[in-house]
N, C-alpha and C positions, 0 to 999 in steps of 0.2 A: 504494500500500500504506500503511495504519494502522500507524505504526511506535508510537504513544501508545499501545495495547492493548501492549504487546510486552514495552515498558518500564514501565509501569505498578504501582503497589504496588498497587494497589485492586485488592478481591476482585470478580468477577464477582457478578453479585445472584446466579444459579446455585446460586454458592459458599455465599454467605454461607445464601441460605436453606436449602440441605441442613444445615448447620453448627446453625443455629436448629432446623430440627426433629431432628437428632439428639442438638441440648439436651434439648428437650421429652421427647420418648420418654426418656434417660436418668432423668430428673425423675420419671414417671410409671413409669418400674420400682421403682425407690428409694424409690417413697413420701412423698420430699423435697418439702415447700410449700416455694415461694420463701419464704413469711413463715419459716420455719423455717431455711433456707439463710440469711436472714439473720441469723436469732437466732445461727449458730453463728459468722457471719465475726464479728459483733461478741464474740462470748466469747474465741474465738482471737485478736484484737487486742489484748483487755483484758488477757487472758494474757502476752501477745509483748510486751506495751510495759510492763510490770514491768522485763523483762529491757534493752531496748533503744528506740530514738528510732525511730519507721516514717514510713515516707510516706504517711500516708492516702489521698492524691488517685491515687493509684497501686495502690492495695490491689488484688487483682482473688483472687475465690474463686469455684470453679464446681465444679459436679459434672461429670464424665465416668466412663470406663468401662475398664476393664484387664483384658487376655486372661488368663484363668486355664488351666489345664489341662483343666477340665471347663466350659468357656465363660468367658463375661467377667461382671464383678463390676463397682458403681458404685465409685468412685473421690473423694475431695474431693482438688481439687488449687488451692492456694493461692498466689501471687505477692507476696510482701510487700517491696517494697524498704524496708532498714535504713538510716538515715541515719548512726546511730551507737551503739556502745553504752554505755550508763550505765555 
């Protein structure tokens, strides 16, 4: 028995490609161009680091998608770790 599958952090490619095209498709509902998804992480940064010191190399912004009452709705959900505040 493969006991490294069991234990293992690493997504199955399976995984990860459903994961990628349920990017895609959220993208293509939303109307969102990646070139646009980035114009906005970097406005939100420019915004967020007025206020506080960020981890760039850490930054992570994506679209996803949130159950609503009458279906699901696109979503920006943002990951910014703060190192510290000014």
């Amino acid at each position: 028995m493969d006991f490294s599958k069991l234990f293992s952090n690493k997504q199955s490619s399976k995984v990860v490609a459903k994961d990628r095209l349920k990017l895609i498709l959220i993208h293509d509902r939303a109307n969102i161009s990646p070139e646009l998804l980035e114009n906005m992480r970097e406005d939100i940064l420019q915004v967020i680091s007025k206020y506080v010191v960020i981890d760039d190399s850490e930054v992570e912004v994506r679209l996803t998608h949130t159950q609503e009452v009458e279906g699901s709705s696109p979503a920006l959900v943002a990951s910014i770790p703060i190192k510290y505040m000014k």
